[in-house]
N, C-alpha and C positions, 0 to 999 in steps of 0.2 A: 612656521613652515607652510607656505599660502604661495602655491605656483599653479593654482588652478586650471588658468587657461596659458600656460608653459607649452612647449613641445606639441604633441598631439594626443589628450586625454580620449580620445575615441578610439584609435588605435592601440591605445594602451591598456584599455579597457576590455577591449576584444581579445589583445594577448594574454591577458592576464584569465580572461574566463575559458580562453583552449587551451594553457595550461593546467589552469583546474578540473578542465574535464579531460584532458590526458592522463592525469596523474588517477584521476577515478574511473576511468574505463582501461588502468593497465596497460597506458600506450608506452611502454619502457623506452622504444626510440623515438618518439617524440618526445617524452621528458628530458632526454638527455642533452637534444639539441635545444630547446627552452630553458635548463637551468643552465647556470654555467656549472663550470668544472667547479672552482673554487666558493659554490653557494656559502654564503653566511645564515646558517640554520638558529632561529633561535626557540625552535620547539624544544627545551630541554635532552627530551625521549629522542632525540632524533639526531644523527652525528651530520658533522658537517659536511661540504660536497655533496654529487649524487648520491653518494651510499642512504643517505638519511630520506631523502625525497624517492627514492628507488624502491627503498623500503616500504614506501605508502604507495606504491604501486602494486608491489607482493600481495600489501596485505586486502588490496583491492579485487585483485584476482584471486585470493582464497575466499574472501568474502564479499561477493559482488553488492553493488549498490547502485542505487540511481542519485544525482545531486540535483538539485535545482538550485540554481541564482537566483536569490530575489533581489538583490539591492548592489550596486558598484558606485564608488567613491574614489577619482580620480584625483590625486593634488601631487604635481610635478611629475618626478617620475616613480612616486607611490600609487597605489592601484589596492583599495581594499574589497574584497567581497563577500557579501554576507550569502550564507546556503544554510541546505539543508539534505539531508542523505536520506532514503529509505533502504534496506537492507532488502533483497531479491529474495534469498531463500528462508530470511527467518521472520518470518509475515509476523509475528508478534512484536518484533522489536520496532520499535518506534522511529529509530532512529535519530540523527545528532542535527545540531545547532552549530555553527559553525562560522567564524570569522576568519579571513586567511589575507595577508597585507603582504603585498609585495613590491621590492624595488630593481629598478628596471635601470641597467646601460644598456644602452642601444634597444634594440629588440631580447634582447637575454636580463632574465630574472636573477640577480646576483645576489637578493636577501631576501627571507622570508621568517614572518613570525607567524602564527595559527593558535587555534584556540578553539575547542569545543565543548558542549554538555549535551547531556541527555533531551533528547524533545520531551516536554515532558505534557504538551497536550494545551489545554488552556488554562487561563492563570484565575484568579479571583475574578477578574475584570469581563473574563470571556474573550477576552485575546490569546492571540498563540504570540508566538513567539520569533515570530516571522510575517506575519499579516501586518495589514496598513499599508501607507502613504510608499512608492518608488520614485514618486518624478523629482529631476534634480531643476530647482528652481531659483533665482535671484543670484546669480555666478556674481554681480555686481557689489552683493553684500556679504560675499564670502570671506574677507579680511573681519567684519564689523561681528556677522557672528560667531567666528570663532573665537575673538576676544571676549565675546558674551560668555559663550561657555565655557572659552579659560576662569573669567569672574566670577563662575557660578560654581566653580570646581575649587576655586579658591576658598572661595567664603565659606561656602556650605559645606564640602566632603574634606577639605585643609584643616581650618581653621573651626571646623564644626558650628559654624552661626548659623545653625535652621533657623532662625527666626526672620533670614535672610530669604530663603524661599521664593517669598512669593512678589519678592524683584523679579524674578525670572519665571514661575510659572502660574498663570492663571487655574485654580481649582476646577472653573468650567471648563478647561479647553487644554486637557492633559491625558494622553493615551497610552501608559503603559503595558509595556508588551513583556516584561521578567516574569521570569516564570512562578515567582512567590509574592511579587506585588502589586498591585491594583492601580485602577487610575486614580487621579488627582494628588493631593497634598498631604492628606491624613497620615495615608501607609507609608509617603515618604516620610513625613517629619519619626513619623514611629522607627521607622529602620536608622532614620540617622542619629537619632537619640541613642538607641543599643549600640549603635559604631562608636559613639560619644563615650558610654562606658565602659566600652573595651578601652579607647582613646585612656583614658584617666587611669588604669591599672599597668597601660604600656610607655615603654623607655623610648619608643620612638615614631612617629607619623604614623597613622594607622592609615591615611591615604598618600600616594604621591603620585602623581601624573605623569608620565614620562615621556608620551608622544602627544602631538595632537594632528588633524589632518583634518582639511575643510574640502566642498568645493558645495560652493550654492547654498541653499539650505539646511544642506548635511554638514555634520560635523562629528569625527569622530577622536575619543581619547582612549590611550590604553595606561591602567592605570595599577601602578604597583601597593597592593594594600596586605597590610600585615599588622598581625596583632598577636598576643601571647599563644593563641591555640590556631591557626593556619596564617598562612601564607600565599597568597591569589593573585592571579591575573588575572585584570577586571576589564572587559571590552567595553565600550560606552560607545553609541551612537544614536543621537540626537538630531531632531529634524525642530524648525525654528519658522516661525511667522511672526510675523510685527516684535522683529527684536524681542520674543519670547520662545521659551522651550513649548515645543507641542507634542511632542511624541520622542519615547526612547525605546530602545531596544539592545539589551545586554546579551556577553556572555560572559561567567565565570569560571574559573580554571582553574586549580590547584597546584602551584609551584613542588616539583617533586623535592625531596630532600638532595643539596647539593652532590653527594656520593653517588645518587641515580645517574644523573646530567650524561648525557655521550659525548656534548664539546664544552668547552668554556666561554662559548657564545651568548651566553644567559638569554632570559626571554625578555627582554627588554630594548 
């Protein structure tokens, strides 16, 4: 799915970030003319149509916040944005991390997936979780690298080949921004090793990919992973120089038990 430069990604970009800020500053009739009637929700917690999107405007206005956009990733008529919120009245909370993907007929948002966690500050590395590189660069090799990191997603988090690696990332020139893992190769091959052991005790994939979306330098995957003790939605986006990974930045989310769900939309 590579339509980069498709339709009008600049306009699509803009609609997508004054949706996001309707919906966080409470604007209830602006959201309603921005989503459609019939939205396809696939935040589990959140029912389908306005009612679900309406709802995170409620809880906007009980509990005010500020968002910032740091990052937008346009490909066709998907539009993803990465933010971040700080809470107005409860100066302690740190507030969330956030991925929000949405797809676009015409000028109106018809599906939307989301995903948040806790800011949780800076990680081993001295990164947050949000900081780094914005600019979207080389739209030219936007087909080339997203098959890089389909590759990379294959080998290494599919089919568990860490030893694969460092095809794709240089140890000198690797800026992780998770909240629990560091830069360079070490802490990854360590994480992927412990996914490896879950991998061997579970009946079925413990990674699978389910979207991908490019544009330029950026490339993002959302990715369904499960193992005997949870069940996640795993956000991936990844920035790329000389046909190599250089920077990531995740979110992870906890798939509720299917009985919770408000629609049968899943999150995927």
């Amino acid at each position: 799915m590579v339509h980069a430069n498709d339709n009008n990604p600049a306009g699509l970009r803009s609609l997508a970030i004054d949706a996001l800020t309707a919906v966080s500053k409470a604007q209830h009739d602006s959201v309603a003319k921005m989503f459609a009637a019939d939205l396809r929700q696939h935040d589990p917690l959140l029912a389908n149509g306005l009612t679900g999107v309406l709802s995170l405007c409620d809880k906007a206005r009980r509990e005010p916040y500020t968002r910032v956009v740091h990052r937008t990733l346009a490909d066709g008529q998907h539009v993803l944005l990465h933010s971040s919120t700080q809470p107005l009245r409860r100066r302690e909370d740190a507030g969330v991390v956030a991925f929000d993907l949405f797809r676009f007929e015409g000028q109106q948002i018809v599906e939307h997936w989301r995903s948040e966690e806790p800011n949780t500050g800076i990680n081993p590395s001295g990164r947050t979780q949000v900081d780094g590189e914005v600019a979207i660069a080389d739209l030219d090799l936007t087909r080339d690298n997203l098959e890089l990191v389909r590759l990379f997603k294959q080998l290494v988090t599919v089919e568990l080949r860490y030893d694969f690696i460092e095809r794709f990332i240089d140890d000198r020139n690797y800026a992780q921004h998770a909240s629990k893992v560091g830069d360079g190769i070490a802490r990854l091959k360590k994480r992927i090793a412990e996914v490896a052991q879950q991998a061997n005790r579970a009946s079925t994939a413990v990674m699978n990919p389910r979207k991908y979306l490019a544009e330029g330098n950026f490339v993002f995957c959302l990715v369904e992973a499960r193992s005997e003790l949870q069940h996640n939605a795993n956000w991936d986006l990844f920035r790329l120089e000389n046909r190599m990974l250089v920077e990531h930045w995740d979110v992870i989310s906890a798939i509720p038990p299917r009985e919770a769900w408000k629609s049968d939309t899943g999150p995927f």
